[in-house]
C-alpha positions in Angstrom: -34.9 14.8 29.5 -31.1 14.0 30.3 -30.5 13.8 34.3 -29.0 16.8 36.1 -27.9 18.0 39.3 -29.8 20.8 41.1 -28.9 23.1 43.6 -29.8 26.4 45.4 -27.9 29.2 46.1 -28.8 32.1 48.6 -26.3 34.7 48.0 -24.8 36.0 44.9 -21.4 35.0 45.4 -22.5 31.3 45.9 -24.2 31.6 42.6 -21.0 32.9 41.1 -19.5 30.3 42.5 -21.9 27.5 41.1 -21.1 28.9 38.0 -17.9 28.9 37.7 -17.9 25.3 38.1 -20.5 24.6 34.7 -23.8 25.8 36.2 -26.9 27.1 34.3 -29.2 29.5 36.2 -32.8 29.0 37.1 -35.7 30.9 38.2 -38.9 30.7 37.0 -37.6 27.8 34.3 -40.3 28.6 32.1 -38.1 28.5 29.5 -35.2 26.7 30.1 -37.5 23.4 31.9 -39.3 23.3 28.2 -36.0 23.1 25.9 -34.6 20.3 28.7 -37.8 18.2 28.2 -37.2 18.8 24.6 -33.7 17.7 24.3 -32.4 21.0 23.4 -30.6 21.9 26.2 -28.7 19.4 28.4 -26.9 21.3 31.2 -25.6 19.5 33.7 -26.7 21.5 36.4 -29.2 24.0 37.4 -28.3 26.7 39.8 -31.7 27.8 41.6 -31.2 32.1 42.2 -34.6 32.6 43.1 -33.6 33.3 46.5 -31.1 36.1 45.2 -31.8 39.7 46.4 -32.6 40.7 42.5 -36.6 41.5 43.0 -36.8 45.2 43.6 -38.3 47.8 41.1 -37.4 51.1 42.3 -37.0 54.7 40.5 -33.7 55.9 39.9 -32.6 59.9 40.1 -34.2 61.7 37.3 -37.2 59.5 37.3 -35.5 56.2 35.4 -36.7 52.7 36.7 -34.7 49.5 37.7 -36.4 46.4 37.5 -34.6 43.2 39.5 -33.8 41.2 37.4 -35.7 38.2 39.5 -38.9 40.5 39.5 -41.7 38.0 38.4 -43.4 39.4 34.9 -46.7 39.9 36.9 -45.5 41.8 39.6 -43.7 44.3 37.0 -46.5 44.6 35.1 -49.1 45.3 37.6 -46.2 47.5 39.9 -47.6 51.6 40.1 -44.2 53.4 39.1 -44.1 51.0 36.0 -47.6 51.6 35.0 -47.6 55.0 35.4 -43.6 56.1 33.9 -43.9 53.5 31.3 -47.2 51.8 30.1 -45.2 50.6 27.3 -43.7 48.3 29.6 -46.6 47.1 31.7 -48.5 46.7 28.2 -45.8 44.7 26.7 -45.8 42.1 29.8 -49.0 41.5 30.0 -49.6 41.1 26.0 -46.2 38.3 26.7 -48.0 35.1 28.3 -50.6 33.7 30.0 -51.3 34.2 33.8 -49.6 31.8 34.9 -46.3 31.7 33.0 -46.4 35.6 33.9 -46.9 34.7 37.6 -43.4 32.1 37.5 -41.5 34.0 34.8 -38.9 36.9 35.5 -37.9 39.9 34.0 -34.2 38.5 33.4 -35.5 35.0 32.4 -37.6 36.5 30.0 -34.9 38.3 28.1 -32.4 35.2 28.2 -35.7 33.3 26.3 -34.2 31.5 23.3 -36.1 31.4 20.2 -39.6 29.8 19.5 -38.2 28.2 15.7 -39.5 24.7 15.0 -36.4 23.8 13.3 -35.0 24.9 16.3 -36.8 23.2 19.0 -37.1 20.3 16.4 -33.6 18.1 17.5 -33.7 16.7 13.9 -33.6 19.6 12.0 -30.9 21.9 10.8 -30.0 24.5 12.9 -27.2 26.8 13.4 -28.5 28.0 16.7 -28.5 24.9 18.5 -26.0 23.2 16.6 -23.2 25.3 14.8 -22.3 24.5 11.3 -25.5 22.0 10.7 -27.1 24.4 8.2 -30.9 26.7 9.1 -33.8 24.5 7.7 -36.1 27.4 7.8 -34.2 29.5 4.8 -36.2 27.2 2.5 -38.5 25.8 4.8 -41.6 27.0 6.0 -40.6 30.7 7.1 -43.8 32.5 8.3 -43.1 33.4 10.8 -39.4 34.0 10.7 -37.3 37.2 10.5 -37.0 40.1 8.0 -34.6 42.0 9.8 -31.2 41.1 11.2 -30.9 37.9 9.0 -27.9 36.2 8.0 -27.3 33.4 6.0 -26.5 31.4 9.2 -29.5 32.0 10.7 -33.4 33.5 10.6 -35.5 33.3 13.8 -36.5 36.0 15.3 -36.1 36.9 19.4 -39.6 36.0 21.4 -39.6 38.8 24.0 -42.1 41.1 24.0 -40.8 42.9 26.7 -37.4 43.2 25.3 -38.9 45.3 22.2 -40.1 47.6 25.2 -36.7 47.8 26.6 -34.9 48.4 23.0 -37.2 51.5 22.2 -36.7 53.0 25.5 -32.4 52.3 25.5 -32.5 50.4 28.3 -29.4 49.1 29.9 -28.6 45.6 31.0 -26.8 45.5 34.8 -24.3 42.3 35.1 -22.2 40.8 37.8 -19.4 38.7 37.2 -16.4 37.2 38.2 -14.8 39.9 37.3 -17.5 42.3 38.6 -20.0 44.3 37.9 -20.7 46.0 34.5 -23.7 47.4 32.6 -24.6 47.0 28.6 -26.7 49.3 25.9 -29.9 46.7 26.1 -28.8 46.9 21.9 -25.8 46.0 22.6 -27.0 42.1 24.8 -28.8 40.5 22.4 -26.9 39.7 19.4 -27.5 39.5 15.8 -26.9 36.1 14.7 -24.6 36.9 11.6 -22.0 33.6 11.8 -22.4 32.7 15.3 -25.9 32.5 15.8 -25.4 29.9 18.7 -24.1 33.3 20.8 -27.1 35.2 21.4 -26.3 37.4 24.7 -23.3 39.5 25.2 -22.7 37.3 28.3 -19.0 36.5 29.7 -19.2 32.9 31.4 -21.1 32.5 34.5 -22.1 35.9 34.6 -25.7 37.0 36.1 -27.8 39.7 35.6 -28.8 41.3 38.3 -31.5 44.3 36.5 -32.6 46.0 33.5 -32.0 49.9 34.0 -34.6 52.1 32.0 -33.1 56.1 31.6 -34.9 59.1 33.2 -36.5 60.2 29.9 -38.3 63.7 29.0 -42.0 64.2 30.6 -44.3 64.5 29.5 -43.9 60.7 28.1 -46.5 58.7 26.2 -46.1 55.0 25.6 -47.8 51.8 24.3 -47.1 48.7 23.0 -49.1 47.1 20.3 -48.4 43.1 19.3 -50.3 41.6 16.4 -50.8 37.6 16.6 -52.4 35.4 14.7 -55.0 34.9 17.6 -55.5 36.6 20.8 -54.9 34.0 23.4 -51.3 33.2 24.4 -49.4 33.8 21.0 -45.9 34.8 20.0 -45.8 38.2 18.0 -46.0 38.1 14.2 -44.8 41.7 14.1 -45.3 44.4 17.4 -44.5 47.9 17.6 -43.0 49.8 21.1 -43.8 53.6 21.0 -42.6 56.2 23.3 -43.4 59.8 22.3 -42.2 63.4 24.2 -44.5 65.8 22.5 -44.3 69.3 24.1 -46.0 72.3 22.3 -47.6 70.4 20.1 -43.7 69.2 18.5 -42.8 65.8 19.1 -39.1 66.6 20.9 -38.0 63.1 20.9 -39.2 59.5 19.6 -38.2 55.9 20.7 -40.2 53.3 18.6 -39.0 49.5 17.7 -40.9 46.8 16.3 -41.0 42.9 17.7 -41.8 39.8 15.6 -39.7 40.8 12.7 -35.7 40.8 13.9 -33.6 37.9 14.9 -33.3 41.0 18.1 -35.7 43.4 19.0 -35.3 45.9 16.2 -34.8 49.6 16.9 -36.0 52.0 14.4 -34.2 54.5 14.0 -35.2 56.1 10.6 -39.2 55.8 11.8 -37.8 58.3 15.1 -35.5 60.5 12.6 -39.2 61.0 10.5 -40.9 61.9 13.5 -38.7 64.5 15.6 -39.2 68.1 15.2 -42.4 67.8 13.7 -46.2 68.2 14.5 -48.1 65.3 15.3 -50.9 64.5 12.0 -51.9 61.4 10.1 -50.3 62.4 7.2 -46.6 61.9 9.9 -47.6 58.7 11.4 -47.8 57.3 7.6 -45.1 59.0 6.6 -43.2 57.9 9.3 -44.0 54.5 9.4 -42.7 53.9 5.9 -39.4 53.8 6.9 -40.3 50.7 9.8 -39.0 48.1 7.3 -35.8 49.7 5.8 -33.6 46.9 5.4 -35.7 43.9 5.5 -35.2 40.8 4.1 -38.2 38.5 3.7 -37.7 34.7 2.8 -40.5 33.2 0.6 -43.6 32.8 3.1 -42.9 36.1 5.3 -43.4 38.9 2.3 -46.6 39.8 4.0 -44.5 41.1 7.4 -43.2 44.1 5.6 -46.9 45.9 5.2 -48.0 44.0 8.2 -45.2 46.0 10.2 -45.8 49.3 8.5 -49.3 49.4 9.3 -48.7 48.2 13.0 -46.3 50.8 13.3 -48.5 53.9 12.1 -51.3 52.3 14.2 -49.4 52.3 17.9 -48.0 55.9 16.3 -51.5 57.3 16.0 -52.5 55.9 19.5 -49.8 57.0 21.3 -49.2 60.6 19.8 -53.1 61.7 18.4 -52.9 64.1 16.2 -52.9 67.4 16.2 
């Protein structure tokens, strides 16, 4: 690890203000702590917000939710107006990390998470990501467990968050502050595809925070789960996941988020799979039909082929669970 100066801020404008002059942010550092130790990131300095008035879940007019963006993963999870407006949510927290990382980790933190790649946490590999114009090692590496969806030649890992696939199904909206103030983003519209500049991940101008995720008053009656396949059950990034929110109301499904985790370089909306399903009755015969359409567009490298059915069938199961059938 490269030496660094800390410090701790109290207000938001003294964070701005940190900023400004070169500082990263810190919270829980469950992320950012592991990439120093590993060489991958060398900021200068770390500006502690965990002080910063950011850790408030509360319910918005219409019966929408805002979620602090300093709200530890645990306490989202496990906090009544999540659980009971959006399971999907809670689901998709506690499916993301152990105890423990969910008990230090926050909701902002865990969006900003940079990719899990070996080549990319691997300082002497290729990698566009972490260094621009070097080349990505895992186009004819070992690519398991790499992306299908959203690639570019530049660059194929795929985002981490679990919670994040929750947020892209349900539209969420990402709340910033700035030195030029405040502003709010489409959640599809933060994280970025990698296309040439994979290095730029997050819609972020410089030294800007985020202050809470913002989900929309949807229809009720609202159905929701999250469903995350892994190669083993303890603590274990996704190999494909699938976010489902249903509004069924007399016995037609009225409207359909659903997007799938695992298999983009962002959490991958899918909009052809919600298209399939609106209008229509819940039945077996949908949820396959439906879910034939979750991999539109993908592009597997050599050892990730087996993603495409993988997602297809993850994304007819959490269909069936959420909605039934008729």
């Amino acid at each position: 690890m490269y030496p660094f100066s800390f410090t701790k801020v109290s207000d938001t404008r003294g964070a701005l203000a940190a900023a400004r002059r070169g500082g990263r942010y810190i919270a829980g550092g469950t992320t950012l702590v592991d990439l120093m130790r590993e060489t991958v990131e060398r900021p200068e300095t770390l500006v502690d917000i965990s002080a910063l008035p950011l850790a408030d879940v509360t319910v918005t007019e219409g019966g929408g939710l805002r979620i602090g963006a300093l709200v530890r993963m645990a306490e989202a999870a496990a906090h009544p107006k999540v659980r009971t407006l959006y399971p999907v949510v809670s689901q998709a927290l506690e499916l993301s990390a152990s105890a423990q990382l969910r008990n230090m980790a926050t909701i902002g933190g865990n969006i900003m998470q940079r990719t899990r790649c070996t080549y990319f946490r691997d300082v002497t590999a290729a990698c566009n990501k972490r260094e621009p114009g070097s080349g990505c090692a895992a186009l004819e590496g070992f690519n398991r467990t790499h992306a299908i969806l959203g690639t570019s030649k530049s660059c194929v890992a795929t985002h981490p968050s679990d919670v994040a696939v929750a947020f892209a199904a349900l539209e969420a909206r990402v709340h910033l502050l700035g030195p030029e103030g405040r502003r709010s983003l489409a959640f599809a519209d933060f994280l970025l595809k990698p296309d040439d500049t994979p290095n730029r991940e997050q819609a972020l101008g410089k030294g800007e925070l985020i202050t809470a995720v913002e989900i929309p008053a949807l229809p009720r009656p609202l159905k929701s789960g999250y469903l995350k396949v892994r190669d083993r059950q303890s603590y274990e990034f996704a190999l494909t996941s699938a976010a489902v929110a249903l509004h069924i109301r007399g016995g037609v499904i009225r409207e359909a988020k659903v997007a799938a985790g695992g298999v983009g370089t962002v959490p991958w909306k899918l909009p052809a799979v919600e298209r399939a399903l609106v209008g229509r009755r819940p039945s077996d015969r949908l949820w396959a039909e439906a879910a034939e359409h979750a991999a539109d567009g993908a592009r597997p490298l050599e050892h990730n082929r087996f993603k495409i059915n993988l997602l297809e069938r993850t994304v007819e199961r959490q269909l069936r669970t959420v909605g039934g059938t008729a």
